[in-house]
C-alpha positions in Angstrom: -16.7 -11.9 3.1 -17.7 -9.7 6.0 -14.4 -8.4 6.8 -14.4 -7.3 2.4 -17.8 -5.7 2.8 -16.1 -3.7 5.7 -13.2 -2.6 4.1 -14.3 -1.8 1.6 -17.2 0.3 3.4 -14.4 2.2 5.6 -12.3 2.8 2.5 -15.2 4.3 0.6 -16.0 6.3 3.6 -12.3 7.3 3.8 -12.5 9.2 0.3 -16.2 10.5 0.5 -15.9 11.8 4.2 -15.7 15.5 4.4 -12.9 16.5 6.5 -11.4 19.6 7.5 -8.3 18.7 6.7 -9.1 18.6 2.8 -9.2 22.6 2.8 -6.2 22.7 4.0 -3.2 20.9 2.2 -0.5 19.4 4.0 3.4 19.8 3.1 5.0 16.7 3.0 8.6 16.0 2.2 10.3 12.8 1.2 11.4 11.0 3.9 12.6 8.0 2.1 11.6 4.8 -0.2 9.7 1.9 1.0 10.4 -1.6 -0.8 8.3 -4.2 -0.4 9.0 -8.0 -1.4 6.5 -10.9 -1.5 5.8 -14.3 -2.7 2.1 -15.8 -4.5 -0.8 -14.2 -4.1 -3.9 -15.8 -5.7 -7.1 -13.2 -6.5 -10.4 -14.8 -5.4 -12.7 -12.4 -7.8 -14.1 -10.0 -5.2 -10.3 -9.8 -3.4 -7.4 -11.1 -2.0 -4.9 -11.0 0.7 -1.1 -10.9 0.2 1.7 -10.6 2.8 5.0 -9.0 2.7 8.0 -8.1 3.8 8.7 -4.1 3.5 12.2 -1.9 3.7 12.1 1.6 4.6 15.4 2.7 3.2 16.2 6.3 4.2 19.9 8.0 3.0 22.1 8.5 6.4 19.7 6.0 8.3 20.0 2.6 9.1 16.9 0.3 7.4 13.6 -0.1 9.0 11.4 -3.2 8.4 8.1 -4.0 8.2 5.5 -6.5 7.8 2.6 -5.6 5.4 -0.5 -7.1 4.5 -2.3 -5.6 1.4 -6.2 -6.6 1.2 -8.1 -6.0 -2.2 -11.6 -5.3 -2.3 -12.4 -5.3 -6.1 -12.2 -7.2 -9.0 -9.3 -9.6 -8.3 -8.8 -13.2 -10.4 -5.6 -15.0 -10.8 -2.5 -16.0 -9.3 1.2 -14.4 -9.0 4.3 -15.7 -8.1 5.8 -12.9 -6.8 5.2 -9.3 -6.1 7.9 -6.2 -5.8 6.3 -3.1 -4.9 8.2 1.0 -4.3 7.0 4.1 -3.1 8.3 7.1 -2.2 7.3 7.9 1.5 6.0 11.7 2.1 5.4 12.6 5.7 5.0 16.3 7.5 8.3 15.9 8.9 12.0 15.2 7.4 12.4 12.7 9.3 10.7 9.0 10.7 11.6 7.0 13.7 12.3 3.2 13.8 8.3 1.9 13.8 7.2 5.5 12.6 5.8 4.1 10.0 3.6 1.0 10.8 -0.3 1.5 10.4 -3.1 1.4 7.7 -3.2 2.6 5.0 -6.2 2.9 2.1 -6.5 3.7 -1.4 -7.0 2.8 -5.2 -5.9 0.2 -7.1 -5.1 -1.5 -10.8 -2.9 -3.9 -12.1 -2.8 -6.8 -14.5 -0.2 -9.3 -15.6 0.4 -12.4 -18.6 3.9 -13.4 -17.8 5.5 -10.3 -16.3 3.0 -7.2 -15.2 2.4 -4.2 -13.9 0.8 -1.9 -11.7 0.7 0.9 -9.6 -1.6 2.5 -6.5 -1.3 5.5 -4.2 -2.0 5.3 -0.4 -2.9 7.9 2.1 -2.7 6.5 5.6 -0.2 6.7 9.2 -0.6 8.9 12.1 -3.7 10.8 11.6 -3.8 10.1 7.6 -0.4 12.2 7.4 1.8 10.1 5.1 1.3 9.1 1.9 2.7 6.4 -0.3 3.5 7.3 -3.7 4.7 4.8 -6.4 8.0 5.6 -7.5 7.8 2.7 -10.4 5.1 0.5 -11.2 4.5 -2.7 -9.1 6.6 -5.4 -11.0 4.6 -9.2 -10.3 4.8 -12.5 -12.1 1.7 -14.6 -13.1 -1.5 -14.4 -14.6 -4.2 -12.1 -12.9 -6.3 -8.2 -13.5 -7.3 -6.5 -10.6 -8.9 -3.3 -9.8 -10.5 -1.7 -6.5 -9.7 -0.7 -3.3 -6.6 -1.3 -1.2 -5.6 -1.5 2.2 -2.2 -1.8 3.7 -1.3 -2.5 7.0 2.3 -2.1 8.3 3.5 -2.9 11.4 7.1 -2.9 12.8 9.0 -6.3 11.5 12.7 -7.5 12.2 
């Protein structure tokens, strides 16, 4: 519960901070698509904590993997089977190293499901908040749950 009221805390202060970077916009390019597979998650009302395991697929480029963890901080209640989650990577450069990738990430949330759902969320996060994670469909899961909040993701180099 400590470790929710924190997150969530960091990831307000993450979207109210002033910065001087939010004058200036940063260029981004696509680097590539991040896929990310995982099995049951169940929500426990006030969040929940799913793990994954996450494809960087870039054209030319042989695949880089992860391990994610995504904590909700939010309404969260139910239980899915599965989760399959996309988004297009944007970084500040064309290109990303093996590992380039892996840190934490923050942002928004919403999904819901009866059967088959969906959802979607965008996340800012990486060296220095640089790259962003942009749905390129909606998050495809399998169960019964609605959730809404704030999200964290945390990659780190898998194998």
């Amino acid at each position: 519960m400590r470790r929710s009221l924190l997150l969530a805390a960091l990831a307000a202060s993450f979207f109210a901070a002033p910065s001087s970077h939010a004058q200036e916009p940063m260029d981004r390019v696509q680097v590539g698509v991040l896929e990310c597979r995982g099995g049951a998650s169940i929500g426990f009302v006030v969040g929940s904590v799913t793990n994954l395991g996450c494809v960087l697929r870039v054209e030319g480029y042989p695949e880089d993997r992860y391990i994610a963890t995504i904590r909700k901080v939010g309404l969260d209640l139910g239980i899915t089977q599965e989760t399959a989650l996309a988004w297009g990577v944007y970084a500040p450069v064309a290109h990303l190293g093996p590992g380039d990738l892996a840190g934490d990430y923050a942002g928004a949330q919403g999904s819901a499901s009866l059967g088959v759902g969906a959802g979607g969320n965008v996340l800012v996060g990486g060296s220095n908040n640089s790259i962003a994670l942009q749905p390129l469909s909606l998050q495809g899961q399998v169960g019964v749950n609605v959730a809404a909040g704030l999200e964290s993701l945390e990659l780190r180099p898998g194998r």
